[in-house]
Backbone as CSV, one residue per row, in Angstrom:
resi,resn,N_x,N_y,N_z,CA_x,CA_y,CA_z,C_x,C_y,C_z
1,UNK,49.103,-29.567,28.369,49.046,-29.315,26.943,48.948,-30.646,26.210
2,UNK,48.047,-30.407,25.197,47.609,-31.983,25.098,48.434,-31.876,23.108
3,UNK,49.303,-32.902,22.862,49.741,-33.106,21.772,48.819,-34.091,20.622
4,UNK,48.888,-33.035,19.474,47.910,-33.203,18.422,49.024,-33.720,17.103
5,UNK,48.509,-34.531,15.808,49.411,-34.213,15.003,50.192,-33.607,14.573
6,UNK,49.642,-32.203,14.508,50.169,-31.153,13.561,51.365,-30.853,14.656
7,UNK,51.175,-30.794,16.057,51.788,-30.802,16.652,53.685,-31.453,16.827
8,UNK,53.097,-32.850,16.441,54.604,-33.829,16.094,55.460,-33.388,14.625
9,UNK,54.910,-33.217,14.086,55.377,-33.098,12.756,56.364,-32.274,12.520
10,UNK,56.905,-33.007,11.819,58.471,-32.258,11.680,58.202,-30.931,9.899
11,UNK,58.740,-29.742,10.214,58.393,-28.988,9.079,58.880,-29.685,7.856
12,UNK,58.042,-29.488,6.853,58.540,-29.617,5.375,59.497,-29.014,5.059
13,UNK,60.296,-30.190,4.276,61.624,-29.494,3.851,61.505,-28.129,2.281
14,UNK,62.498,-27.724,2.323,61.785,-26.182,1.675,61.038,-26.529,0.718
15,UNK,61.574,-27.648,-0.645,61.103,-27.757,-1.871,59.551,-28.978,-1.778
16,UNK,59.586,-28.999,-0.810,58.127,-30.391,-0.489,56.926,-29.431,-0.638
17,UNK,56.695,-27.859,-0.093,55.448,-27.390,-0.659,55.536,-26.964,-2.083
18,UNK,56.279,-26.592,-2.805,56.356,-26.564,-4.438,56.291,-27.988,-4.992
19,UNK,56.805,-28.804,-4.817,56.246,-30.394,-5.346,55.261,-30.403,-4.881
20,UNK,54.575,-30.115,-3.699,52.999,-30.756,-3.190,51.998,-29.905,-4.349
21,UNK,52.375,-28.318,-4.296,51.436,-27.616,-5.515,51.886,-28.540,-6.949
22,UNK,52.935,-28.343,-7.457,53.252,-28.874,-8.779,52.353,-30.291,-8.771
23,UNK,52.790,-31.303,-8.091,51.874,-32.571,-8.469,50.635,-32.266,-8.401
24,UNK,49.814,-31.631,-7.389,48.421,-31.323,-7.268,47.541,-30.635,-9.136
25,UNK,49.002,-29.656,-9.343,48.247,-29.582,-10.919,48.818,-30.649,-11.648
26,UNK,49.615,-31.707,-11.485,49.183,-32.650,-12.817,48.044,-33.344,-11.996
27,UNK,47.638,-33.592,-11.007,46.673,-34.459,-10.670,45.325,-33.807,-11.223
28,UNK,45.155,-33.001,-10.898,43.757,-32.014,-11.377,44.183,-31.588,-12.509
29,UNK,44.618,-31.989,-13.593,44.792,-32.008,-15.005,44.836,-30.474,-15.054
30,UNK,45.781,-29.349,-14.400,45.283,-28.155,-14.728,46.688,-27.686,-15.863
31,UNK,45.933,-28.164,-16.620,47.406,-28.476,-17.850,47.333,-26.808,-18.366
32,UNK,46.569,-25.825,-18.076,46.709,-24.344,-18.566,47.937,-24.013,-17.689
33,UNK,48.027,-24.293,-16.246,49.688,-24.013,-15.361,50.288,-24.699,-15.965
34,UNK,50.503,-25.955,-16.371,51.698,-26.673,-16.348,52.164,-25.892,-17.705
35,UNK,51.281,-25.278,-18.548,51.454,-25.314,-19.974,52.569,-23.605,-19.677
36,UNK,51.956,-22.990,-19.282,52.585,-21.506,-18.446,53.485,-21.760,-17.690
37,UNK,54.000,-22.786,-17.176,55.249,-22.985,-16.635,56.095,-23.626,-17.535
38,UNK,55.679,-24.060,-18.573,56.812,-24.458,-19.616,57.573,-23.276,-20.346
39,UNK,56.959,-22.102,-20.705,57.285,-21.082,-20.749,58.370,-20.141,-19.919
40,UNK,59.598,-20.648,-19.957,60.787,-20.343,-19.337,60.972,-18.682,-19.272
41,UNK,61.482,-17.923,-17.881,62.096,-16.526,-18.389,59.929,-15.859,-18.342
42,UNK,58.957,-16.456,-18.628,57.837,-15.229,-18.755,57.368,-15.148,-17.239
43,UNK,56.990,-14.013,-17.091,56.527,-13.809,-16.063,54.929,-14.036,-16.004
44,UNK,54.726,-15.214,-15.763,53.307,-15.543,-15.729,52.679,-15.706,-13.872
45,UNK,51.507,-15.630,-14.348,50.747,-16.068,-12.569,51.165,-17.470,-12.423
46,UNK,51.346,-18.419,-12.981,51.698,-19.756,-12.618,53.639,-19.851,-12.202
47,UNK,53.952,-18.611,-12.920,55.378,-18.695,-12.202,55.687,-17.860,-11.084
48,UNK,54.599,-16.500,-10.596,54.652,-16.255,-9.543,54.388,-16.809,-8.630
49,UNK,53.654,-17.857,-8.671,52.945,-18.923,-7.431,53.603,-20.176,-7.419
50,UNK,54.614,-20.658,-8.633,56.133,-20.724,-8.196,56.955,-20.723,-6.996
51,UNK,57.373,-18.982,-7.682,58.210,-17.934,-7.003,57.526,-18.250,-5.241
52,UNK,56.263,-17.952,-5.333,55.990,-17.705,-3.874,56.247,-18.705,-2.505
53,UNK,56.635,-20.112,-3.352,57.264,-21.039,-2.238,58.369,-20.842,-1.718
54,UNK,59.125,-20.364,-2.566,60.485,-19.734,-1.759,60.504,-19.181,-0.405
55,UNK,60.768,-19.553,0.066,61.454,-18.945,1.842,62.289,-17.828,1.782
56,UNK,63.088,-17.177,0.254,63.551,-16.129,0.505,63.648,-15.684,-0.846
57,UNK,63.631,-14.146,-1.235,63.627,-13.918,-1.618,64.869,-14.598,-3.050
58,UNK,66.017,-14.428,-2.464,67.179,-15.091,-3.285,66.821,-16.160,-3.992
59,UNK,65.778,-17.171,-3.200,65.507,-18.884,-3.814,64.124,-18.543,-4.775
60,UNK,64.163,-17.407,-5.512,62.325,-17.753,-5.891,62.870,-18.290,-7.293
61,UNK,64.219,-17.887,-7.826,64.691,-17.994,-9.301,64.660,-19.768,-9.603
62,UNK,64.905,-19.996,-8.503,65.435,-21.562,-8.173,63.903,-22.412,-8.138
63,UNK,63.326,-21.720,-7.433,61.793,-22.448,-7.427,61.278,-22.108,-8.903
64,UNK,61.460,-21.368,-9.263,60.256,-20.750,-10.867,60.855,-21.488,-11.534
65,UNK,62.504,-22.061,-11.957,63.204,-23.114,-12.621,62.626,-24.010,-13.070
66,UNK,62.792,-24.877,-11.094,62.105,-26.249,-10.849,60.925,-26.480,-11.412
67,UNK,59.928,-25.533,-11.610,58.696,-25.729,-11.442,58.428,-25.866,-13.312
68,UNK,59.595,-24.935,-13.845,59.296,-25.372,-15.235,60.163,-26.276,-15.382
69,UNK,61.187,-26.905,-15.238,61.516,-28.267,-15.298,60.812,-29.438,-15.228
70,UNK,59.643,-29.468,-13.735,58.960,-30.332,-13.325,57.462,-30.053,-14.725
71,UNK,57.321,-29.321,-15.233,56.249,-28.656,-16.155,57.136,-29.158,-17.656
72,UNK,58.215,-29.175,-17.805,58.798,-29.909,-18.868,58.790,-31.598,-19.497
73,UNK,58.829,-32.159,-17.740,58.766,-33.353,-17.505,57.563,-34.027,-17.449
74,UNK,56.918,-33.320,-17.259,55.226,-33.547,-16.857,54.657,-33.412,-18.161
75,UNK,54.929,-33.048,-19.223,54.287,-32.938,-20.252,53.485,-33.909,-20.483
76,UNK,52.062,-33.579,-20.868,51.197,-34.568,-20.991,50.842,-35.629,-19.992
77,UNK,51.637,-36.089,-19.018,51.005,-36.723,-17.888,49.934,-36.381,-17.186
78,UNK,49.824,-38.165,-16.777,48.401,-37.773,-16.235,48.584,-38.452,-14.454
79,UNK,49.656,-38.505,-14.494,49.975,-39.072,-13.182,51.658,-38.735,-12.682
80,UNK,51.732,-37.479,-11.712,52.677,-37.158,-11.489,53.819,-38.062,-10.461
81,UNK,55.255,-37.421,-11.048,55.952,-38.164,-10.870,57.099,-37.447,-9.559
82,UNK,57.119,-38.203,-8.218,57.896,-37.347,-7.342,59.511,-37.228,-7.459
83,UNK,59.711,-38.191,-8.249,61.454,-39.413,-8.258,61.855,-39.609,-7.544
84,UNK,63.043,-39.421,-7.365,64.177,-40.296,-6.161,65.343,-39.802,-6.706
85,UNK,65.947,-39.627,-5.210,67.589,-39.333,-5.972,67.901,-37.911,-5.922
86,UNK,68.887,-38.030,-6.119,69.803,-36.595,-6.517,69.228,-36.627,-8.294
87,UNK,69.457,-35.353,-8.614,69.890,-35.649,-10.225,71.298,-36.428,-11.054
88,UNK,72.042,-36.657,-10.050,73.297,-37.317,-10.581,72.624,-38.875,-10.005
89,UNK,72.262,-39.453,-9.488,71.711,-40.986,-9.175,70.749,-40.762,-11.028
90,UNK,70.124,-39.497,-11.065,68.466,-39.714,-12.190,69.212,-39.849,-12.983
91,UNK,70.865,-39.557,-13.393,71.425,-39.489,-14.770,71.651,-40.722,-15.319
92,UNK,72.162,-41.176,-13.477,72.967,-42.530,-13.956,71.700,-43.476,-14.922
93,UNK,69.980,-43.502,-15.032,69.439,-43.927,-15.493,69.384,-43.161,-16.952
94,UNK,69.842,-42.258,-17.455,69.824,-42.152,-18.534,70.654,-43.273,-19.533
95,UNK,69.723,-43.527,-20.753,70.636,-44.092,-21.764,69.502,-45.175,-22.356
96,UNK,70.100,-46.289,-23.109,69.513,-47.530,-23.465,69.703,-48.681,-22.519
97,UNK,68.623,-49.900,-22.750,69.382,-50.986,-22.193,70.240,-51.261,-22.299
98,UNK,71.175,-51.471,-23.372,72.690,-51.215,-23.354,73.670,-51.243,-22.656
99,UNK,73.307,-49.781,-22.566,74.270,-48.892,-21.891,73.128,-47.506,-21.049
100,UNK,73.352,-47.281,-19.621,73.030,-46.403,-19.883,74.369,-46.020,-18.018
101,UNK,73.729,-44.476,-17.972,74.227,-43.970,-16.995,76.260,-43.340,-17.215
102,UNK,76.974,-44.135,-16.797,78.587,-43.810,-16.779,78.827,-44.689,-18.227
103,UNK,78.118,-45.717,-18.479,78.281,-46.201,-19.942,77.925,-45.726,-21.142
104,UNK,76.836,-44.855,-20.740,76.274,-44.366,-21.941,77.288,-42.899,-22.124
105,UNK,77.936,-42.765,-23.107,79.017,-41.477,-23.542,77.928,-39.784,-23.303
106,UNK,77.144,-39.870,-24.010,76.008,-38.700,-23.553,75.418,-38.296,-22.462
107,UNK,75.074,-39.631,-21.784,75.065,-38.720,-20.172,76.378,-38.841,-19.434
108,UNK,77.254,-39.482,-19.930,78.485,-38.703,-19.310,79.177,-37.444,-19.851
109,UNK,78.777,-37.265,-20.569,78.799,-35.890,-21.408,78.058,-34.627,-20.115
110,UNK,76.968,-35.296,-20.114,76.046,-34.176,-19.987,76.036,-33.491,-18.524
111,UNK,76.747,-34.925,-17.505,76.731,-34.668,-16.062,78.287,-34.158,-16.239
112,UNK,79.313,-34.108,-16.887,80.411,-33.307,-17.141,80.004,-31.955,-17.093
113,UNK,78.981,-31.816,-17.902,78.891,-30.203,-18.285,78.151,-29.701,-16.809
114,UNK,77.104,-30.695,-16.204,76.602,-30.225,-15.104,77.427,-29.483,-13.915
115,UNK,77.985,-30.756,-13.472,78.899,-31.031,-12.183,80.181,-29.961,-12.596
116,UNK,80.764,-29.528,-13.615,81.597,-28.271,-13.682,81.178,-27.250,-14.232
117,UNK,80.101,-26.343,-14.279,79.177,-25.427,-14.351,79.344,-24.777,-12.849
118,UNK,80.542,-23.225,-12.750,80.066,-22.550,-11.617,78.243,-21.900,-11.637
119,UNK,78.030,-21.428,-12.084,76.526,-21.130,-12.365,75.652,-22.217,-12.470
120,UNK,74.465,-22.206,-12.014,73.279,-23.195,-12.100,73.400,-23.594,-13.431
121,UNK,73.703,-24.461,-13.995,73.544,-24.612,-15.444,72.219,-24.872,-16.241
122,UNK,71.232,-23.827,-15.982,69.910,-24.312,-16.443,69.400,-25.315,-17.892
123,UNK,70.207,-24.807,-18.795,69.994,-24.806,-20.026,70.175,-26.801,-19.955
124,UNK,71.502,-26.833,-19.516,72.271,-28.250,-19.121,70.769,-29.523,-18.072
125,UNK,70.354,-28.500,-17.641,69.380,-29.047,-16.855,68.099,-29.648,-17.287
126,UNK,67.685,-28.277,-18.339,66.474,-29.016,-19.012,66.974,-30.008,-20.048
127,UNK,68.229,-30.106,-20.747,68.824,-31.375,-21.480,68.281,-32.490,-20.545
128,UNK,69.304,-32.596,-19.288,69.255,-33.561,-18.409,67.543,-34.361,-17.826
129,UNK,66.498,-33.239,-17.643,65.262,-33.843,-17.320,64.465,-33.924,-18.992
130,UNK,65.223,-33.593,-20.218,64.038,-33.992,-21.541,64.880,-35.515,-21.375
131,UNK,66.117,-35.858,-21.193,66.437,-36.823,-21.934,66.175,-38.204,-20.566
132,UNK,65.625,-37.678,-19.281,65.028,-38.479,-18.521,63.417,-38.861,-19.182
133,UNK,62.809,-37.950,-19.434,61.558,-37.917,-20.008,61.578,-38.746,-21.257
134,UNK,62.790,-38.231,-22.437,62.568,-39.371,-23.604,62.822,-41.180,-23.123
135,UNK,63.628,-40.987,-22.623,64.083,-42.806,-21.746,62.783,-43.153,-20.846
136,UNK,62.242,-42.504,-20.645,60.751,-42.691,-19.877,61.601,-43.500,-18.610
137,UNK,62.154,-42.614,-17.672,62.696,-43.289,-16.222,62.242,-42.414,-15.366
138,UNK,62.465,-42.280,-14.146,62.342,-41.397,-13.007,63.066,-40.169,-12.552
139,UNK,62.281,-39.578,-12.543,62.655,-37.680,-12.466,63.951,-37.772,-11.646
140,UNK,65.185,-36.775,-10.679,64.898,-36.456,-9.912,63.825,-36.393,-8.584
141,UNK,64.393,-36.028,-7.555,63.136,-35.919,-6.490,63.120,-34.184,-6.446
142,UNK,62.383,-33.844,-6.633,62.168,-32.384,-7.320,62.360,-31.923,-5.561
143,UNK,62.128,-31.733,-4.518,62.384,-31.398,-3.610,63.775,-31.074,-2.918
144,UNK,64.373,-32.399,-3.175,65.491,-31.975,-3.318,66.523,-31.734,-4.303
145,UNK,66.131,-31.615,-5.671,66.414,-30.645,-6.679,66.256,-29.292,-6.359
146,UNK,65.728,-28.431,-5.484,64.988,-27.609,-4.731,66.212,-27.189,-4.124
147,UNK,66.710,-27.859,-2.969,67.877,-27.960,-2.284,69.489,-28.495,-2.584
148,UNK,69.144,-28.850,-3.341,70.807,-28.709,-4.631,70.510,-27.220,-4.903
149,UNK,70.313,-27.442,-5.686,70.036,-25.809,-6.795,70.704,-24.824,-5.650
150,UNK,69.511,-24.625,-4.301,69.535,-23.333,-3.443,71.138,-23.455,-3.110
151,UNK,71.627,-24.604,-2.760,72.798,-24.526,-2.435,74.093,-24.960,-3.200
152,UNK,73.847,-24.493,-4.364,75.126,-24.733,-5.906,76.108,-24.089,-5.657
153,UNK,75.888,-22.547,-4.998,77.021,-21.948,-4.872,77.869,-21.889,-3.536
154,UNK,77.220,-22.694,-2.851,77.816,-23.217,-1.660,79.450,-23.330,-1.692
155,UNK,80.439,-22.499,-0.981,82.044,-23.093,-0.907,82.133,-24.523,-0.417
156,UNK,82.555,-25.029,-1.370,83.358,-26.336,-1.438,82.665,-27.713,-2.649
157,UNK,81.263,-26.943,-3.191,80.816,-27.623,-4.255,80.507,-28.845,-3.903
158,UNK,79.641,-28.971,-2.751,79.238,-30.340,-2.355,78.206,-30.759,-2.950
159,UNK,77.468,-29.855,-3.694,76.206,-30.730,-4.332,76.615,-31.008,-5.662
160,UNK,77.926,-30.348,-6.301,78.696,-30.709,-7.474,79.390,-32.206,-7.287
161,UNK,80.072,-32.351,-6.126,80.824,-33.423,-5.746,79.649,-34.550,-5.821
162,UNK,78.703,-34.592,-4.835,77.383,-35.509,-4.818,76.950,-35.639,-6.073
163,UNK,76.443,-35.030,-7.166,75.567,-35.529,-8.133,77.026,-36.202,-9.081
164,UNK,77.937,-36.306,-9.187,79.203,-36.865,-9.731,79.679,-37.929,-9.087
165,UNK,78.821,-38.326,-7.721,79.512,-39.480,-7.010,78.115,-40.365,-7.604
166,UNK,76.932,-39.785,-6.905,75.953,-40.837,-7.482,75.607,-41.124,-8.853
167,UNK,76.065,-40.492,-9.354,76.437,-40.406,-11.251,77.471,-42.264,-11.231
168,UNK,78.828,-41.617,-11.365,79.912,-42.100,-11.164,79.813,-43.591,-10.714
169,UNK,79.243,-43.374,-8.750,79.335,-44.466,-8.171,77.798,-45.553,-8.197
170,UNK,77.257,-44.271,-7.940,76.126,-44.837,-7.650,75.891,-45.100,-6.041
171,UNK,74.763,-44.560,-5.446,74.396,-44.977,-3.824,72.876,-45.243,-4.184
172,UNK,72.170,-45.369,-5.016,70.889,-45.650,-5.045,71.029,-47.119,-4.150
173,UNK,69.341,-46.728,-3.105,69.269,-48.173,-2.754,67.353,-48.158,-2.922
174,UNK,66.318,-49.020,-2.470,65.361,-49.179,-2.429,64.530,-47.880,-1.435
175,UNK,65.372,-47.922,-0.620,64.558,-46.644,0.467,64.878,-45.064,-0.473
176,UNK,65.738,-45.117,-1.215,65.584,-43.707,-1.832,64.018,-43.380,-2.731
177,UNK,63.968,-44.773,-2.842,62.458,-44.483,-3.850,60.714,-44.425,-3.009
178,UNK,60.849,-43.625,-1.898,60.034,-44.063,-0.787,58.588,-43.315,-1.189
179,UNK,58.548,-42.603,-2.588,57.612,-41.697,-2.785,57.654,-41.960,-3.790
């Protein structure tokens, strides 16, 4: 048996084919989806094809989210953005030169409201990626925003604990930004 690429390759992690579609429409400017995925809650064809990356039925709410989050963030771009990080590392870049991140009072505000939110805190979320977008910094890595989310309600609140440590502490290093 003779080994081919496709062969070695390790599967995509769940949220990497919904980022691979999502960037593909800001790349091909197909700003009529992105514009239909800003549209939160409608049931459009651009949020069923969303929905359809999900691996299970339970995760499609979580993908149709992301996808208008990433469609929030994307506004008007013309060159999509993958990020890096947890969303608690993307917060710590919120703010001014100043101050921003655990200094800046508002995104410590805002990752408060996150990180103790039993429920996905959506609403908290699109705050969190407009006010990445107004600071013009780096998303999240929407993939694994993908994989937080699916697993929020996880016992023991480890992706609550994580986005409050890299908030807080901070673990960003150079290899997180590999995309």
């Amino acid at each position: 048996m003779s080994t081919t690429a496709s062969a070695v390759r390790p599967d995509p992690a769940p949220g990497d084919l919904l980022t691979g579609w999502l960037t593909g429409l800001v790349r091909s400017r197909d700003y009529g989806q992105l514009s239909a995925l800003r549209r939160p809650r409608a049931l459009t064809t651009s949020h069923i094809l969303a929905a359809a990356h999900a691996p299970t039925e339970a995760q499609r709410e979580v993908y149709e989210q992301v996808a208008f989050l990433f469609a929030v963030y994307h506004r008007g771009a013309s060159r999509p953005s993958y990020g890096f990080g947890s969303l608690g590392s993307a917060a710590r870049r919120i703010g001014s030169p100043a101050a921003r991140g655990p200094k800046d009072p508002g995104a410590s505000r805002l990752v408060d409201r996150l990180v103790s939110s039993r429920r996905v805190p959506w609403r908290h979320l699109q705050h969190a990626i407009e006010r990445l977008r107004a600071c013009e910094v780096p998303p999240p890595a929407w993939s694994r925003l993908v994989e937080d989310l699916t697993a929020w309600n996880e016992r023991g609140r480890a992706v609550h604990r994580q986005w409050a440590y890299d908030f807080h502490i901070g673990t960003y290093t150079p290899k997180d930004s590999a995309k």
